[in-house]
C-alpha positions in Angstrom: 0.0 0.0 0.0 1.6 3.4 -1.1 1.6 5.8 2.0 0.3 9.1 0.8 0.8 12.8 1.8 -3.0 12.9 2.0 -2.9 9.6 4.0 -0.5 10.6 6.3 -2.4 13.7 7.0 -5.6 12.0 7.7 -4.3 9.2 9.5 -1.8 11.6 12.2 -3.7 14.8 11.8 -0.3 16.6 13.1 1.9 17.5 10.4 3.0 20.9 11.1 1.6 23.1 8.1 5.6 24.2 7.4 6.2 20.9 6.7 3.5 19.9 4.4 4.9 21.2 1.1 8.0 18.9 1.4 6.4 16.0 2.5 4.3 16.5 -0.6 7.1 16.3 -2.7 8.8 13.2 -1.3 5.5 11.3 -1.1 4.9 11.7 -5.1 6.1 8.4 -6.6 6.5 5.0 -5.5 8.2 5.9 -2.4 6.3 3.6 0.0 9.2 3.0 2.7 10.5 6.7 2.9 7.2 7.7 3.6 6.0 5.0 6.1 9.3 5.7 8.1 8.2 9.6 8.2 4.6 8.3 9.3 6.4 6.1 12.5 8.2 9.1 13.2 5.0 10.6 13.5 3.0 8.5 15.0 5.0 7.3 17.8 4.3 9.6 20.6 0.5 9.5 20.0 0.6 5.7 20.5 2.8 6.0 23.3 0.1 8.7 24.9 -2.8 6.4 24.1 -4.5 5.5 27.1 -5.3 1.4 27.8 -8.7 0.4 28.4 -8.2 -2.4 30.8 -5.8 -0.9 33.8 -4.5 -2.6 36.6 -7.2 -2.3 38.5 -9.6 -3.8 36.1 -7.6 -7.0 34.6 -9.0 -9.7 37.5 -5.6 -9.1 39.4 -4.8 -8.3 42.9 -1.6 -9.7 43.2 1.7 -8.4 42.6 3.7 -9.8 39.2 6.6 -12.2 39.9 10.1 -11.4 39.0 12.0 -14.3 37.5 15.9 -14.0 37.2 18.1 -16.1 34.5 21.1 -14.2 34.3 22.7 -11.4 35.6 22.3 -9.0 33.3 19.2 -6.7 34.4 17.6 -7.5 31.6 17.6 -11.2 32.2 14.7 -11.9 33.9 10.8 -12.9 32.8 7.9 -10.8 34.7 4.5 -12.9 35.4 1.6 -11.7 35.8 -1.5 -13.9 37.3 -5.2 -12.9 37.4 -7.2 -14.4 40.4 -9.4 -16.6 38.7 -7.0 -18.4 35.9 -9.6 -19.9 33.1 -6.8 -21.1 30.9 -3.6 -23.7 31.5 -1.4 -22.3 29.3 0.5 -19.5 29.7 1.4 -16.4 27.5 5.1 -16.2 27.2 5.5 -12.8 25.3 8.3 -10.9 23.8 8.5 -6.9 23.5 9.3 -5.4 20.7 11.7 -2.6 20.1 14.5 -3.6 16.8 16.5 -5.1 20.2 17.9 -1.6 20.7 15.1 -0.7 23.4 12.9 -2.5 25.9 11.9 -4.2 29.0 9.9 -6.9 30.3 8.0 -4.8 32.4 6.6 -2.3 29.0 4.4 -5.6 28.4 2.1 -3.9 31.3 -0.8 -3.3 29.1 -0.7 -6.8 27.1 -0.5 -8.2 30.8 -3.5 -6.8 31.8 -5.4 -7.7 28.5 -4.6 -11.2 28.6 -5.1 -11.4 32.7 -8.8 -10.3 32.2 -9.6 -13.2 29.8 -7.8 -15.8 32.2 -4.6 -16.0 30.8 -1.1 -16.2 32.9 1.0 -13.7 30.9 5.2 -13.9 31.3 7.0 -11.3 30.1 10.5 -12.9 28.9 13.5 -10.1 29.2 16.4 -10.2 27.0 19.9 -8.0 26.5 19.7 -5.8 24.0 22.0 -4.5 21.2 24.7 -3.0 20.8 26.0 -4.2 24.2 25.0 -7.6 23.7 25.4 -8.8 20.1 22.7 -11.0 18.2 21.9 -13.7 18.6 22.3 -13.1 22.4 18.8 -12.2 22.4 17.7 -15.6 20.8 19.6 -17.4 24.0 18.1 -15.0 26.0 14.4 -16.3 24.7 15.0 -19.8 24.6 16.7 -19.7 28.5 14.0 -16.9 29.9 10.9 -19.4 28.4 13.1 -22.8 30.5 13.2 -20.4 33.3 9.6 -19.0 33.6 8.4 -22.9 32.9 11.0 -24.0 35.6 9.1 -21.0 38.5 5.7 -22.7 37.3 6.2 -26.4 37.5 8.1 -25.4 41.0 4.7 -23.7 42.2 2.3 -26.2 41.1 1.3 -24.4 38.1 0.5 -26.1 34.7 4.1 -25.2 32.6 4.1 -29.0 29.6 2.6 -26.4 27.4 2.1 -22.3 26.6 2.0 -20.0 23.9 4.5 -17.9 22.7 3.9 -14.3 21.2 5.7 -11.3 20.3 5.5 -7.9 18.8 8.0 -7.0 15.9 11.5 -8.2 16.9 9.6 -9.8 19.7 7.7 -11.8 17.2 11.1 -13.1 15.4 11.8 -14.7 18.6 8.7 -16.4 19.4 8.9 -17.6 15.7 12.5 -19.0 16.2 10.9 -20.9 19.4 7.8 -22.4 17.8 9.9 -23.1 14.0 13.4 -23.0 14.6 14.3 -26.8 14.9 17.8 -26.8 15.8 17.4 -24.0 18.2 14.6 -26.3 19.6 17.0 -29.3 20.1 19.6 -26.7 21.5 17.4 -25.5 24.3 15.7 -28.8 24.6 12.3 -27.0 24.0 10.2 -29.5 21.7 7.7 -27.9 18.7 5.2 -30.5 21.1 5.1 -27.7 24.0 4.1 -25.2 22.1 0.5 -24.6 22.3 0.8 -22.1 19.6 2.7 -19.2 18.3 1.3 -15.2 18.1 2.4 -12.3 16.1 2.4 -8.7 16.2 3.8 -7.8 12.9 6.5 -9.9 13.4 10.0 -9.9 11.8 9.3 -13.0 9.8 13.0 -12.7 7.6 15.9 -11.9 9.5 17.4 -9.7 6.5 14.2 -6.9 7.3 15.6 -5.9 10.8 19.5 -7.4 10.9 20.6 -6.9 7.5 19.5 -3.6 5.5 19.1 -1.4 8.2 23.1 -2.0 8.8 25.9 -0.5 7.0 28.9 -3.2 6.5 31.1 -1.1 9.0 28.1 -1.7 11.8 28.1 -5.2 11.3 30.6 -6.4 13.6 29.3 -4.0 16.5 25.7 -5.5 16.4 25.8 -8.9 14.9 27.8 -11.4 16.5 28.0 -14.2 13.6 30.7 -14.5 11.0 30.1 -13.0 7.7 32.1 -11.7 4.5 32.0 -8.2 3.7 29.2 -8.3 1.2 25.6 -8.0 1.3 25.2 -12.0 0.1 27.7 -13.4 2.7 25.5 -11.7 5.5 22.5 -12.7 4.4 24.0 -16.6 4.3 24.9 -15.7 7.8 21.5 -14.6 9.3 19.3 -17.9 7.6 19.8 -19.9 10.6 17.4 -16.9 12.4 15.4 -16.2 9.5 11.9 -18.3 10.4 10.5 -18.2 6.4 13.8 -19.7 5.1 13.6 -22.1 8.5 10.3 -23.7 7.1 11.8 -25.5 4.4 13.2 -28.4 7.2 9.5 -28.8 8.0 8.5 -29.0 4.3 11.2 -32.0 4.4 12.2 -33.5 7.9 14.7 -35.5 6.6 16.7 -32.8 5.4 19.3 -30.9 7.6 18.5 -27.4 8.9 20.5 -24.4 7.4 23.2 -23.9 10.5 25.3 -21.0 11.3 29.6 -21.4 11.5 31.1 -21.5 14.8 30.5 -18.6 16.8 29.6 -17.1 20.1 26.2 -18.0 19.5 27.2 -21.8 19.9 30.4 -24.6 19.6 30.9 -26.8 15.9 29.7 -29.5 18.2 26.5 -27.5 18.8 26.2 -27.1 14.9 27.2 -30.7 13.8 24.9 -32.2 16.1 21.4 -30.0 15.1 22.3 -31.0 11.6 21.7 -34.4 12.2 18.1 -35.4 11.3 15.5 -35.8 13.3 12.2 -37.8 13.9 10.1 -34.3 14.5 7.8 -34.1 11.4 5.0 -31.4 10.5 2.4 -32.9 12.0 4.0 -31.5 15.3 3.9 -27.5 13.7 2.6 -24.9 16.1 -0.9 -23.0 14.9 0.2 -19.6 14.0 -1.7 -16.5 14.5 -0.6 -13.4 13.1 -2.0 -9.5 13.6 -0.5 -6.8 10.8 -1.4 -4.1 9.4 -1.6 -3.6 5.4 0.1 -1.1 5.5 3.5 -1.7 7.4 6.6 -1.3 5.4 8.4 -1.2 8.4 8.0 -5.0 9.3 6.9 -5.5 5.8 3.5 -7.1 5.3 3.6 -8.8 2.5 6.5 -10.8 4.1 4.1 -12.0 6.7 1.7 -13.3 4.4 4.2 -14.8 2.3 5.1 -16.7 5.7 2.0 -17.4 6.0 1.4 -18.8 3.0 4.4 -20.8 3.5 2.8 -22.3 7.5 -0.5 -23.6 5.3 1.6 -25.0 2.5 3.7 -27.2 5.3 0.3 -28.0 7.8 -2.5 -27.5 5.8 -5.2 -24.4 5.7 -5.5 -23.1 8.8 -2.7 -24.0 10.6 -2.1 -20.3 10.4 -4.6 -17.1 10.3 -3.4 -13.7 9.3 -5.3 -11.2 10.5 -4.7 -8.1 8.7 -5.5 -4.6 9.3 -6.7 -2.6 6.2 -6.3 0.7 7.6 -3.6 3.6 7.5 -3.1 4.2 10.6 -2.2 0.6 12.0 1.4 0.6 10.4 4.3 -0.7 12.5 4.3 1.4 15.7 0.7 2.1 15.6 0.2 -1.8 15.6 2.7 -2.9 18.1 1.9 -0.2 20.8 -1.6 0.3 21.2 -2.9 -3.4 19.9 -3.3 -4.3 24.1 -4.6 -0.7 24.9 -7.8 -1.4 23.3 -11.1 -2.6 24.7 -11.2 -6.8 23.6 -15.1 -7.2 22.5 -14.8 -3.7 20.1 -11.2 -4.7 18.8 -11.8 -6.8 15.9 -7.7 -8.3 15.8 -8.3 -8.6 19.7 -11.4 -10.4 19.5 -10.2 -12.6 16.6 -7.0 -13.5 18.8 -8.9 -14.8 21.6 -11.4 -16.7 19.5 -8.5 -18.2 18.2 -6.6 -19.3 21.2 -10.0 -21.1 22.7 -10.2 -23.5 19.4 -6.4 -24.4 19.3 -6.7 -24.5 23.3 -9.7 -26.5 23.4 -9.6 -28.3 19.9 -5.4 -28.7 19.5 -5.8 -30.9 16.4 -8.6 -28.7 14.9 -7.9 -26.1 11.8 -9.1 -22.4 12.0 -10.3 -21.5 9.0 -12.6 -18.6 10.0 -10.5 -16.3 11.6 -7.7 -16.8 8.3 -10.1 -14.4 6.7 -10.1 -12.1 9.8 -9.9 -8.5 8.6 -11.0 -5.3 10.5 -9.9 -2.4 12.9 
């Protein structure tokens, strides 16, 4: 979808009136991305100054959240939420977003409160962020937080064999990597079995839209902590091991050996011989997939999502995943990921769609959604 002046103007209604003859300019042509990063610009603060519907008060918690270290890093730690009357056995391990720069367990707040006033344990899993903690550091940091948070539940008697994982934009590429990426899964010990199923926020779906373009060659070795030639094709090689789309194609064939990084920080040659070894894990054991984006997102690109998709119904069959997409101007990448959990559930149609959706896998595991794939709305 090409981002307009006139869209922008309708959709912000805040573009300073000095500014309006040169964003004219630059949004004639097919300059979709320039103008969609003008309109996050934009838009940020607003979302940020939205206010939630369901508060504290009112999310069926009187309890105070859990704090649940795994490292030593201040980041390193998962915050649970409970409500008082838990409906649901699975919890909601989530990840934030934030391009790994920025973040903290505790900005989940508003998602905690959402998901605690429909009966849902939520866990917030923390994670080090870039620059001082190179990826994939953040992937090790998801797979160790999830053991961790399970670990506090099976401890206090709390249902932890199964949960859903979710996340909003970078947060989404890891709770993709723990549903779909098989060797990480045999790394970690965390089998595609336990999870219950797997939820998007305009998600990074292929590593190359947050880890790879946005990067000059000269940043590379400041941010990204895996071995990779000076050109543009060498890094992209690099990063396939933590791209989810191009992960698929083990479960299209289980017999064939999943794309691996070289040796690095991120784990030994024996960690990368052994996970290329087949395995018995075959796609009947593929997480449901539920995904939330807005048309109009260039930032985590849209069409990339469907393409992925596409790719989960190809591999499990239709409805193994539902995209729900958002056909309106406003809902691009910051607009989506921010204020999704600060609206009211029943007048949300991506909310409402969302917990339909995680009552049939929860209650019917085995049966396809094929309803909901057709979800569109505001």
């Amino acid at each position: 979808m090409l981002i307009t002046f006139e869209t922008m103007v309708k959709a912000t209604g805040i573009v300073p009136e000095k500014f309006q003859g040169a964003l004219r300019h630059f949004s004639e042509g097919s300059l979709e991305t320039f103008m969609g990063a003008i309109y996050e610009l934009i838009s940020t603060p607003p979302a940020y100054l939205k206010k939630a519907f369901v508060k504290s008060e009112n999310a069926g918690r009187s309890s105070a959240p859990v704090k649940i270290p795994f490292g030593s890093n201040k980041l390193q730690h998962c915050v649970l939420w409970e409500p008082d009357k838990v409906t649901h056995d699975e919890c909601v391990m989530y990840f934030h977003g934030g391009a790994y720069l920025v973040g903290a367990p505790e900005s989940m707040i508003d998602a905690a409160n959402v998901y605690n006033s429909q009966g849902y344990r939520f866990c917030s899993v923390g994670f080090r962020l870039m620059p001082f903690h190179r990826f994939p550091a953040q992937v090790e940091d998801a797979f160790t937080g999830i053991a961790a948070a399970r670990a506090w539940l099976k401890a206090h008697g709390r249902p932890y064999e199964r949960f859903f994982v979710g996340g909003s934009s970078c947060g989404g590429h890891l709770a993709t990597l723990v549903g779909y990426a098989q060797w990480l899964q045999e790394k970690y010990h965390i089998s595609a079995d336990d999870v219950a199923g797997v939820i998007s926020v305009a998600a990074v779906v292929d590593a190359d839209d947050m880890l790879l373009k946005p990067f000059p060659r000269a940043m590379w070795p400041k941010y990204i902590d895996l071995r990779a030639g000076s050109d543009a094709e060498s890094r992209h090689r690099a990063l396939l091991p933590f791209s989810p789309y191009d992960l698929l194609e083990k479960w299209e064939n289980a017999a064939q050996p999943d794309v691996q990084p070289s040796e690095t920080q991120a784990g030994t040659q024996a960690d990368v011989q052994a996970s290329t070894q087949p395995d018995a894990q075959s796609p009947k054991s593929l997480p449901p997939f539920f995904a939330i984006h807005g048309s109009a997102d260039t930032m985590s690109p849209y069409n990339h999502e469907v393409k992925f998709v596409e790719r989960l119904n190809k591999i499990g069959g239709p409805g193994t995943a539902t995209m729900c997409t958002v056909d309106d101007p406003v809902w691009q990448h910051m607009w989506t990921t921010v204020t999704l959990h600060k609206d009211e559930v029943d007048s949300s149609m991506p909310l409402k769609r969302l917990f339909e959706w995680l009552e049939v896998v929860e209650n019917n595991p085995d049966t396809q959604e094929t309803e909901a794939s057709r979800c569109s709305g505001k």
